[in-house]
N, C-alpha and C positions, 0 to 999 in steps of 0.2 A: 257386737254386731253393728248397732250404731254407729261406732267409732270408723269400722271399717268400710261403710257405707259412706260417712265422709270423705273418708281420703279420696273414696275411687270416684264421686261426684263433684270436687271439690275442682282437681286436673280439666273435668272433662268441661266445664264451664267455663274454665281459662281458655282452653281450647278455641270455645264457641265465641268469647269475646274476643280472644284473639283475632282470630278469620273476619268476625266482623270489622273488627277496627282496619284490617287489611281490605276488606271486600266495599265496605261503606261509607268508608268515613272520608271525610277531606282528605289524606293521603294516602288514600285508596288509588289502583290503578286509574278506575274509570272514570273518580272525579278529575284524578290531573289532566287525563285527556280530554275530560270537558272543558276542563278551564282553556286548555292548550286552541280547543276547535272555536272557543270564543274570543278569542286575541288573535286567531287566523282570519274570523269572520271580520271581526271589529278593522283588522288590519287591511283588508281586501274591501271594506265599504270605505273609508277615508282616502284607497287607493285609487276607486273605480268614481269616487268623489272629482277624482283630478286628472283621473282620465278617461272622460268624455270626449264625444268629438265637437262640443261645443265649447268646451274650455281649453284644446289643446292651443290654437291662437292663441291664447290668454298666455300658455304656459312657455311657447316659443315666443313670446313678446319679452316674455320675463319676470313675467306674474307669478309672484312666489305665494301657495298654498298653506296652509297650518289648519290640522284638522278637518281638512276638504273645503275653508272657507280661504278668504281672502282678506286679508286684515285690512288694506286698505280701500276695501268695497267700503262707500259711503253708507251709514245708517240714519234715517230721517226720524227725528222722534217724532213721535205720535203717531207713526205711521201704520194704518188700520186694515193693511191684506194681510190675510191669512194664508191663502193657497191663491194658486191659477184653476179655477174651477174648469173650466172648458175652450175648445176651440171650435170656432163653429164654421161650417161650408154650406153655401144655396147651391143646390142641385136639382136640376131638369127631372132626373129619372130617381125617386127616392129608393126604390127598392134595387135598382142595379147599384146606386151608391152601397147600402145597406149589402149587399151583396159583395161588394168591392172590398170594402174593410171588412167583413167577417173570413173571407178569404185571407188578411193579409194576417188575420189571427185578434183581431177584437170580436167585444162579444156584446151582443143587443142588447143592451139594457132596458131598453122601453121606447115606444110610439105612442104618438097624442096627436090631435086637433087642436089646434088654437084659432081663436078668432073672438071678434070685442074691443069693447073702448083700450082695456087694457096693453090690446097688442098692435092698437094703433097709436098709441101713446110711446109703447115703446120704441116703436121700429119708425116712427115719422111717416109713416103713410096713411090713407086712409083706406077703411072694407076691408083689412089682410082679410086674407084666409087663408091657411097652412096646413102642412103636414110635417111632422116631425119626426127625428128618430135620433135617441141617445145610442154610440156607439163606447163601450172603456177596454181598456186594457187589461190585461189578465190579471194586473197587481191592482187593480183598481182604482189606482190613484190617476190614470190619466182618460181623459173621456172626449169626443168629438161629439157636436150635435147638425144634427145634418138635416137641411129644413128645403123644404121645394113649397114655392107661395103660387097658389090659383090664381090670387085675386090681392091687389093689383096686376094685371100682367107689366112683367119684367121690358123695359123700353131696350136696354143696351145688354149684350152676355161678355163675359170676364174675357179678356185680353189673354191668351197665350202668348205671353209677354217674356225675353230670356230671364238668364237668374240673376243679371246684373241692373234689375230694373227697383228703383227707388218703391219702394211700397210693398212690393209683390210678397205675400204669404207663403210659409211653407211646413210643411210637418214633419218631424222628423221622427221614426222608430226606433227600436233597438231590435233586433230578428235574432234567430238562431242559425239563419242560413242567408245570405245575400241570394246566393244563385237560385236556389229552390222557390224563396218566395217571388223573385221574378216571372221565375217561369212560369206560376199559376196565378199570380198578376197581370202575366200578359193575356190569359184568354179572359179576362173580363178590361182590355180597353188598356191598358198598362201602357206607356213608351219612355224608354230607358230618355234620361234630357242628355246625358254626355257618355260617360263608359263605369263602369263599375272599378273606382279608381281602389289601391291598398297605401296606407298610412304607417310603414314602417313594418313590427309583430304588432301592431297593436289595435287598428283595425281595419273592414272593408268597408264602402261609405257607395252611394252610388244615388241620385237622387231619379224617378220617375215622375210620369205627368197622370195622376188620375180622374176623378170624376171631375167634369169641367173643368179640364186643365190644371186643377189644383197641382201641386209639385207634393212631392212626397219625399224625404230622403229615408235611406234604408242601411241600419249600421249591425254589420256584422263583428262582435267584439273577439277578437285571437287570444 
């Protein structure tokens, strides 16, 4: 009895290890396809690395890429930035700003009051007093702070100046739609600065003018 309780327990084990070594293991169906979806992903971030619309210049120059970097971009030792923490715009109407960019698809991060020695120290004036508001983007890695000052009042407002003008700031997105975010762009203040130009298959690019004239460009990826 024993005997034949082995045999018949003995197959049906193989069995179970079998399926699993097929079902779980590294040369299992669903691991190859992971590894496959991770060398697609890896493959498609080093690509999307080099093609930017702020690197394509670079790349019709004849700047050749390796790994999404540029070998002979200069490195400064010692060099102590980490990130680009923020970009910042002074605007008149804090809440239609704030209103402008959660439209365009960022998300409030936070509002504050500042004022004190500290914030006349930093900004060179004297008496600020402010309002503030952090705006980021949905990966979080990119953030606007958008500040309207009571006190001092403002003596001169920003030049709507064209785009070939030495100095002039501008911000640039990546969108899921060019035309659609236009469109609901334009009821809070939007105006397109040239035409909503296309870059080959590769992308839509179109820059606008928003809260106090700021420039804005807007990149739709194909």
């Amino acid at each position: 009895m024993i005997n034949k309780l082995k045999i018949t327990i003995e197959p049906t084990f193989a069995t179970v290890r079998h399926r699993t070594k097929v079902t779980k293991g590294p040369s299992s169906r669903a691991a190859g396809l992971a590894r496959a979806f991770k060398r697609i992903e890896s493959a498609q971030t080093r690509w999307r690395a080099v093609n930017a619309p702020h690197l394509v210049a670079l790349v019709r120059a004849g700047a050749v890429f390796v790994n999404g970097k540029n070998p002979r971009s200069p490195t400064l030792r010692g060099m102590t930035i980490y990130r680009m923490d923020h970009a910042g715009v002074v605007v008149e109407d804090l809440a239609a700003a704030i209103a402008f960019f959660v439209e365009l698809g960022l998300e409030l991060e936070g509002e504050a009051a500042v004022e004190g020695e500290w914030v006349d120290q930093l900004v060179g004036l004297d008496g600020v007093r402010a309002d503030i508001a952090v705006v980021r983007t949905p990966d979080g890695h990119g953030r606007v702070e958008l500040s309207t000052f009571h006190t001092p009042v403002a003596t001169s407002i920003a030049p709507r100046a064209p785009m070939n003008t030495p100095g002039i700031p501008r911000l640039t997105f990546v969108v899921d739609a060019v035309d659609d975010v236009l469109d609901r762009l334009r009821a809070h203040g939007a105006e397109l600065v040239g035409e909503v130009a296309q870059y080959g298959d590769i992308y839509r690019y179109c820059y606008i003018r928003g809260p106090e004239g700021i420039i804005i460009g807007l990149v739709e990826e194909l």
